[in-house]
ZASE-48370 format. One record per residue: x, y, z of N, C-alpha, C in turn; residue in three letters. Coordinates in pm, whole numbers, plus 32768, in hexadecimal, padded with zeros to 4 digits. Example, Ala and Ser with C-alpha at 12.3 -4.5 7.8 and 13.67 -1.06 7.14 Angstrom:
PT; 8527; 7DC7; 830C; 84CE; 7E3E; 830C; 8528; 7EB6; 830C; ALA
PT; 8505; 7F1F; 82C4; 8557; 7F96; 82CA; 850A; 8003; 8313; SER
//
This chain:
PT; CEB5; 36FC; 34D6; CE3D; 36B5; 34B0; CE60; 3629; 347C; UNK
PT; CEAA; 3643; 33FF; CEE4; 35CB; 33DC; CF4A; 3597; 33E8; UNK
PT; CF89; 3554; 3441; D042; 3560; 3454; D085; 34EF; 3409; UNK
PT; D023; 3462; 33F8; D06A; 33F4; 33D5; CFFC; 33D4; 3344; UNK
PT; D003; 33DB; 32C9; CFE0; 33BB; 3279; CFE2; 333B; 3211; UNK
PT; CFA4; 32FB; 3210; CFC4; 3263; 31AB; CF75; 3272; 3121; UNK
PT; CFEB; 3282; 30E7; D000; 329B; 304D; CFF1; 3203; 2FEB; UNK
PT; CF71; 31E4; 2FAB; CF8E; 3170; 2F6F; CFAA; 315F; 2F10; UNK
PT; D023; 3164; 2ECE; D055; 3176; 2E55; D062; 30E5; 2E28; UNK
PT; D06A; 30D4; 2D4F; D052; 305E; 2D36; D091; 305E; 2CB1; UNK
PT; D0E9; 30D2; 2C98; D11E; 30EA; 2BF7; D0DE; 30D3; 2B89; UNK
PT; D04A; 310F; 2BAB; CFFB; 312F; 2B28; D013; 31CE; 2AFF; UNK
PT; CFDE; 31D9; 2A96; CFF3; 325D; 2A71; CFB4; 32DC; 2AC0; UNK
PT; CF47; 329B; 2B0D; CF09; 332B; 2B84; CF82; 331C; 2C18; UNK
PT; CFB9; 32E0; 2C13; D02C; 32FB; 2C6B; D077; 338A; 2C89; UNK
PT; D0AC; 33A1; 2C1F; D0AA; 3454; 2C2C; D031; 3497; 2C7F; UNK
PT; CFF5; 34B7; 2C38; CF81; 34E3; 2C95; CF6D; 34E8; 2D11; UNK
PT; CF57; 3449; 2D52; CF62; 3446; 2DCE; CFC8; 3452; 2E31; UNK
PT; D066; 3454; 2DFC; D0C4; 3463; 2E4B; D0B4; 351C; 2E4D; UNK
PT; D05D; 3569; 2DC7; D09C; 35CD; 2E0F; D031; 35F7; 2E53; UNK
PT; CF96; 35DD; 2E4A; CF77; 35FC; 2ECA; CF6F; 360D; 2F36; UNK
PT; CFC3; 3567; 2F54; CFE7; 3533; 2FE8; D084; 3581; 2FE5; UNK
PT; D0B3; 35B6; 2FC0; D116; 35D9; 3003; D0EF; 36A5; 2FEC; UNK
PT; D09A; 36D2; 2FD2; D04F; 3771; 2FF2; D019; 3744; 305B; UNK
PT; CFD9; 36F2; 307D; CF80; 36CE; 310E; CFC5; 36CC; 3178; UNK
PT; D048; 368B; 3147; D0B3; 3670; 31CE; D0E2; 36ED; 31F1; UNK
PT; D120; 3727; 3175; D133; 3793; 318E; D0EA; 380A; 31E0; UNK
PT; D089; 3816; 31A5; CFFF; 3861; 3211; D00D; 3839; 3286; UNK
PT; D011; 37AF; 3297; CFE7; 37A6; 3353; D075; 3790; 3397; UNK
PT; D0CB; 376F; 334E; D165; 376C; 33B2; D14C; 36B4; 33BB; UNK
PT; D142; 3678; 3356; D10A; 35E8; 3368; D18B; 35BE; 3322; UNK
PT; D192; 352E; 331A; D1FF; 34C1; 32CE; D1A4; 3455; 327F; UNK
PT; D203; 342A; 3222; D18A; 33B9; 31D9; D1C6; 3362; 31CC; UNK
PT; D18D; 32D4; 31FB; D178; 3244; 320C; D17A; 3238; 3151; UNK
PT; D1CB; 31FA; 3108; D1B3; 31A9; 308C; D197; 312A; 3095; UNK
PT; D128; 30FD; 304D; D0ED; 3088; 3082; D0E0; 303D; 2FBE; UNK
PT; D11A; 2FBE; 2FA6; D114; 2F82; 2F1A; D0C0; 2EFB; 2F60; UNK
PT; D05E; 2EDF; 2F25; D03A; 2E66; 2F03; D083; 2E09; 2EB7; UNK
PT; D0BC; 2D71; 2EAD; D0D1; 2D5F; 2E40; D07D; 2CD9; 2E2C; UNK
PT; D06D; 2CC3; 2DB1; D00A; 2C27; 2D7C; D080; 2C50; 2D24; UNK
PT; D061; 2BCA; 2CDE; D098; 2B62; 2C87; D059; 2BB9; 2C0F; UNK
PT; D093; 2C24; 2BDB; D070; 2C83; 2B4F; D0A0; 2C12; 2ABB; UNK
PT; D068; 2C33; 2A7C; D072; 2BE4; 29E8; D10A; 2C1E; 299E; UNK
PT; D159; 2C70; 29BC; D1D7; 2C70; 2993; D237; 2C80; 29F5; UNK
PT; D230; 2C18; 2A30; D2B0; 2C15; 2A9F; D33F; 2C02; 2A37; UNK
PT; D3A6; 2BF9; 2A72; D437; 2BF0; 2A41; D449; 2B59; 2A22; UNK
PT; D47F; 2B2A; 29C3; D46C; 2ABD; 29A3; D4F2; 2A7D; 2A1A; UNK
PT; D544; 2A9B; 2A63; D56D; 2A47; 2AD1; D527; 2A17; 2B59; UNK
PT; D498; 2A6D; 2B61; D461; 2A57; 2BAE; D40F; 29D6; 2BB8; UNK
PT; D3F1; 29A2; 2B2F; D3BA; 293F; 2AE7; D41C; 28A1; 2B18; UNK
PT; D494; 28C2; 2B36; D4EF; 285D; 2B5E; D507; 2869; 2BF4; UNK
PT; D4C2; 28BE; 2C73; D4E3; 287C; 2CC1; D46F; 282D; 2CF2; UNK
PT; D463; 27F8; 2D82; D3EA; 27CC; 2D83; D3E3; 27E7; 2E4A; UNK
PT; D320; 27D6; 2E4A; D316; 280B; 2EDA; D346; 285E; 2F11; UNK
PT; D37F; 286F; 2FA2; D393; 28E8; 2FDF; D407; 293C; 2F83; UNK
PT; D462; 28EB; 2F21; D48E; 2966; 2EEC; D449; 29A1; 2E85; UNK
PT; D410; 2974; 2E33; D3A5; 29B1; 2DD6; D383; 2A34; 2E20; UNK
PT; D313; 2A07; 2E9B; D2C4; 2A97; 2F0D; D324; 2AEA; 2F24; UNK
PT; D3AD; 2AC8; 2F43; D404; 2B20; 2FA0; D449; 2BA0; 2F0D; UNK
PT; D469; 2B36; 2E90; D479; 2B72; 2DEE; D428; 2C1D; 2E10; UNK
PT; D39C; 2BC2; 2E14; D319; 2C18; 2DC2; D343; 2CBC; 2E48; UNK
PT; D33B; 2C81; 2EBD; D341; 2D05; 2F24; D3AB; 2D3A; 2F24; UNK
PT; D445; 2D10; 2F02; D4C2; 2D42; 2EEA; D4BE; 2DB6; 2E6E; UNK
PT; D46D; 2D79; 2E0D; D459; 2DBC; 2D91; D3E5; 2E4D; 2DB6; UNK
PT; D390; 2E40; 2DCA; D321; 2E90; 2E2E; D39E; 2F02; 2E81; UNK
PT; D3CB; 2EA2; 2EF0; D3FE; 2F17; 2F44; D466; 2F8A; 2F0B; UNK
PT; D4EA; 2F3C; 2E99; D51E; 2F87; 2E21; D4D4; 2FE4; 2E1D; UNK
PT; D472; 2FEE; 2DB1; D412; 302D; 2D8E; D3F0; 30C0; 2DE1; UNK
PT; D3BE; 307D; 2E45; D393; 30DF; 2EBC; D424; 3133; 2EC2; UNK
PT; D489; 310E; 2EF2; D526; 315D; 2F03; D536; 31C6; 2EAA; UNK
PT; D517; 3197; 2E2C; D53F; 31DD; 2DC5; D4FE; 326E; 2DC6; UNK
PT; D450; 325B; 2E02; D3F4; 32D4; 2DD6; D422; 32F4; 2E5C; UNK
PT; D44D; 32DF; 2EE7; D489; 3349; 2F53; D4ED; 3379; 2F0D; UNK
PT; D54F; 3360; 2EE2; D5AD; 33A3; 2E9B; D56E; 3410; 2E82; UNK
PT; D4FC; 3438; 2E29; D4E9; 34A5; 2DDB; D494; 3518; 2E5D; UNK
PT; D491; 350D; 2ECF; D422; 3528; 2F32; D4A8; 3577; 2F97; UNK
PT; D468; 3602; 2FBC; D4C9; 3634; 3011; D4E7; 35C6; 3081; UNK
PT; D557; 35DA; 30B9; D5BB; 3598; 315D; D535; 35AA; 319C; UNK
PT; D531; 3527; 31DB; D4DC; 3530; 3232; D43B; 351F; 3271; UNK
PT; D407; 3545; 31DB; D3CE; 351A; 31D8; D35A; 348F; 31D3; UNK
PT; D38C; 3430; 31A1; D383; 3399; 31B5; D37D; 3387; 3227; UNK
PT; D338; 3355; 3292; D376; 32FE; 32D0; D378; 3255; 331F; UNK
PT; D348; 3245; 328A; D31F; 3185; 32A0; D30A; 3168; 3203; UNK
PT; D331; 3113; 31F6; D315; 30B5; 316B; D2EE; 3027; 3186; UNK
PT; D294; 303F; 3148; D226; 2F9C; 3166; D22D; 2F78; 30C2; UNK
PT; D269; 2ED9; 30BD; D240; 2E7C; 305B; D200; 2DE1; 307C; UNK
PT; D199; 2DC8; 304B; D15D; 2D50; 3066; D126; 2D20; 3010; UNK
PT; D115; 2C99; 3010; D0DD; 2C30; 2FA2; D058; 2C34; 2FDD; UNK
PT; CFE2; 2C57; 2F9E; CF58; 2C34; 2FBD; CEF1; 2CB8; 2F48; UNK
PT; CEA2; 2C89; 2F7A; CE1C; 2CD4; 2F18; CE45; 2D58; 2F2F; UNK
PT; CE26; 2DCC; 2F14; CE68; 2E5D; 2F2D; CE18; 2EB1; 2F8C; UNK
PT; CDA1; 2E80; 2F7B; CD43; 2EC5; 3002; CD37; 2E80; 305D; UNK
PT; CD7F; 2DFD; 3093; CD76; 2DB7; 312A; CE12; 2DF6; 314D; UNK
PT; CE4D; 2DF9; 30E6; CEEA; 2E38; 30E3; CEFC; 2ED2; 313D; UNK
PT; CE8F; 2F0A; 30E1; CE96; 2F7F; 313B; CE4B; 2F76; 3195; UNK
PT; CDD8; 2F57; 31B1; CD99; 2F60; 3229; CDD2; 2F3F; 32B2; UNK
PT; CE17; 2ED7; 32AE; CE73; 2E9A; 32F8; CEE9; 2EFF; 3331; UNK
PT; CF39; 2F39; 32C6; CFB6; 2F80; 32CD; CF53; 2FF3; 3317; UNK
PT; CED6; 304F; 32F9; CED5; 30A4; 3336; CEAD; 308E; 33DF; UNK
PT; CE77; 303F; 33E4; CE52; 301A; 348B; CED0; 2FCD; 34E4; UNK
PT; CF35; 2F8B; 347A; CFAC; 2F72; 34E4; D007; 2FDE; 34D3; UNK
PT; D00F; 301F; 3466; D07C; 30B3; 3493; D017; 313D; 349A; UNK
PT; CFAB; 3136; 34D8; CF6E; 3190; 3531; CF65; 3210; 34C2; UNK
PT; CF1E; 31FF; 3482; CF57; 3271; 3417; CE95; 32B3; 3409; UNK
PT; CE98; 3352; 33E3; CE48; 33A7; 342E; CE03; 33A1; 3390; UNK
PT; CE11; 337C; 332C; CDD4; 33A3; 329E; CE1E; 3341; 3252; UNK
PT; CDCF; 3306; 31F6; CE3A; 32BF; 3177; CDC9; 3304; 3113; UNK
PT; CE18; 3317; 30B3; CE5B; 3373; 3014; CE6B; 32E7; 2FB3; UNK
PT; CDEC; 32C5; 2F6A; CDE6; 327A; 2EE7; CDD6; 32BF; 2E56; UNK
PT; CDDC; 3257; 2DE7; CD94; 327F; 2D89; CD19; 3251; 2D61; UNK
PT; CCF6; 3281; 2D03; CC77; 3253; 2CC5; CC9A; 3235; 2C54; UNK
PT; CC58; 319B; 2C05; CC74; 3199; 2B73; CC06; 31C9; 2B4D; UNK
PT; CB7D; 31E7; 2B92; CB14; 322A; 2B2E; CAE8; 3188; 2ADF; UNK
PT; CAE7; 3127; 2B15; CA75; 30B4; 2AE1; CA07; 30A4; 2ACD; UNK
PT; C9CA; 30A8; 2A77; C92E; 3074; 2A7C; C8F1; 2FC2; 2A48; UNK
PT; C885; 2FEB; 2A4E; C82B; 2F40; 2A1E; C872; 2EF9; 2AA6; UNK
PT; C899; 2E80; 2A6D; C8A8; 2E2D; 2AA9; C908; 2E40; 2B50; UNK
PT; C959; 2E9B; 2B0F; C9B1; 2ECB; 2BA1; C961; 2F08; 2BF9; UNK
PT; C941; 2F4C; 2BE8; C8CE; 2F9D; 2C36; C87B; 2F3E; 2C8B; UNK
PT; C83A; 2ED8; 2C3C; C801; 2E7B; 2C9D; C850; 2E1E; 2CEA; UNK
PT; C8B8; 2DF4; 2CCE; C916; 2DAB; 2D12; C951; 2DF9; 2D63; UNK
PT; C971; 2E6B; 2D60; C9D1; 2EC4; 2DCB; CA6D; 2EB3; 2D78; UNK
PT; CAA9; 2F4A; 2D7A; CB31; 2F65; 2D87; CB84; 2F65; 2DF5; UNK
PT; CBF6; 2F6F; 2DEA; CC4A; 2F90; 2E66; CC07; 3002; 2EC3; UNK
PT; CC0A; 3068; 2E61; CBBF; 30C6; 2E99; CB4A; 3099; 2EDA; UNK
PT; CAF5; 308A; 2EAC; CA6F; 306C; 2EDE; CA82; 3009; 2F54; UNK
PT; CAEF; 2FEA; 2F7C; CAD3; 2F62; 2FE7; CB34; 2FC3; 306B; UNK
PT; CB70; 2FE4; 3052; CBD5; 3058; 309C; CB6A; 30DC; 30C9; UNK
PT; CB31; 3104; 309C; CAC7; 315E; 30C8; CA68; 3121; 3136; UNK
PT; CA21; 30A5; 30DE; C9CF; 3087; 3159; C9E2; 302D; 319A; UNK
PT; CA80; 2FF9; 31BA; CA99; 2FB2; 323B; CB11; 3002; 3273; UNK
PT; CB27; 305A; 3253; CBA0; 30BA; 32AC; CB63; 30C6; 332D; UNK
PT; CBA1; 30FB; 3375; CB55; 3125; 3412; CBA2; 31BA; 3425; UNK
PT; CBD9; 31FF; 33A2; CC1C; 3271; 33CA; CBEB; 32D5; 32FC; UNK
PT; CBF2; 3353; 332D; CBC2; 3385; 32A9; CC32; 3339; 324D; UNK
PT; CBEB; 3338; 31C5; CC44; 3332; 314B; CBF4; 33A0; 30C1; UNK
PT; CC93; 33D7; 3089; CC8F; 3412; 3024; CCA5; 33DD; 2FAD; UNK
PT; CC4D; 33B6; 2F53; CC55; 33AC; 2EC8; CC61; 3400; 2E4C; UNK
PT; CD01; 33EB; 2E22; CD1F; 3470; 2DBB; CCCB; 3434; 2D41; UNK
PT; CC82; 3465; 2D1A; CC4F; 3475; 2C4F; CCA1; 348D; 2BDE; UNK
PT; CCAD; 3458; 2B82; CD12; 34A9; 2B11; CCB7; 34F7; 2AF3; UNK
PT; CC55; 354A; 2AF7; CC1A; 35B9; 2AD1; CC3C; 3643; 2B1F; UNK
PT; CCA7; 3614; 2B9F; CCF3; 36A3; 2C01; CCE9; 3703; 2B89; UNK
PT; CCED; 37A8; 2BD3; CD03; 37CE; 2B7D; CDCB; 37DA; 2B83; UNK
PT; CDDE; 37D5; 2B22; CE8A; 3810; 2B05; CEB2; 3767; 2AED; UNK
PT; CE5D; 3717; 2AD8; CE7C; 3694; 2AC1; CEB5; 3655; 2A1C; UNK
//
């Protein structure tokens, strides 16, 4: 059903959550999962990043991102992985993008659970739902066993 999954992970604290959904799902269907990081320009970058400038700054921010990503396959049975996506841009053109060029059958987000003002502006979530062209699952921190 599901064979190629895109996982949008972002090292917030509902991260758990969604890696282990998406990887019971994979499991269920005999699927692999696409890790997909957004990165922007976050308010505590490494203070060497602050000293380079232009394309190495971008190339910093996705080197640091893709790290990142390595580290949480590490913890993920052989095999499972099989693509790691890091990119500099907003996180829902990020994924939207990654799922229609690596063909992927479901992407696996979180939810921060925003209201007021987010709500009317749209989340990641909220923009990934209704411009995907393929289902997406949004984990809740209210799962149960969460």
């Amino acid at each position: 059903m599901f064979t190629k999954i895109l996982v949008g992970v972002d090292g917030s604290e509902r991260q758990p959550d969604v890696m282990r959904q998406a990887v019971e799902l994979a499991d269920r269907c005999g699927g692999t999962l696409v890790l997909c990081r957004a990165v922007q320009i976050p308010s505590s970058i490494p203070a060497l990043a602050w000293s380079l400038q232009g394309d190495e700054f971008e190339d910093f921010l996705v080197e640091h991102a893709r790290g990142q990503l390595q580290r949480l396959v590490e913890e993920l049975p052989d095999g499972l992985v099989s693509e790691l996506i890091a990119e500099l841009g907003q996180p829902a053109d990020v994924l939207l993008r990654a799922c229609k060029e690596h063909r992927c059958d479901l992407v696996v987000i979180g939810s921060h659970g925003y209201s007021g003002i987010d709500r009317l502006l749209g989340t990641t979530a909220g923009k990934v739902v209704n411009k995907c062209e393929r289902s997406v699952m949004v984990v809740r921190g209210d799962q149960p066993g969460s």
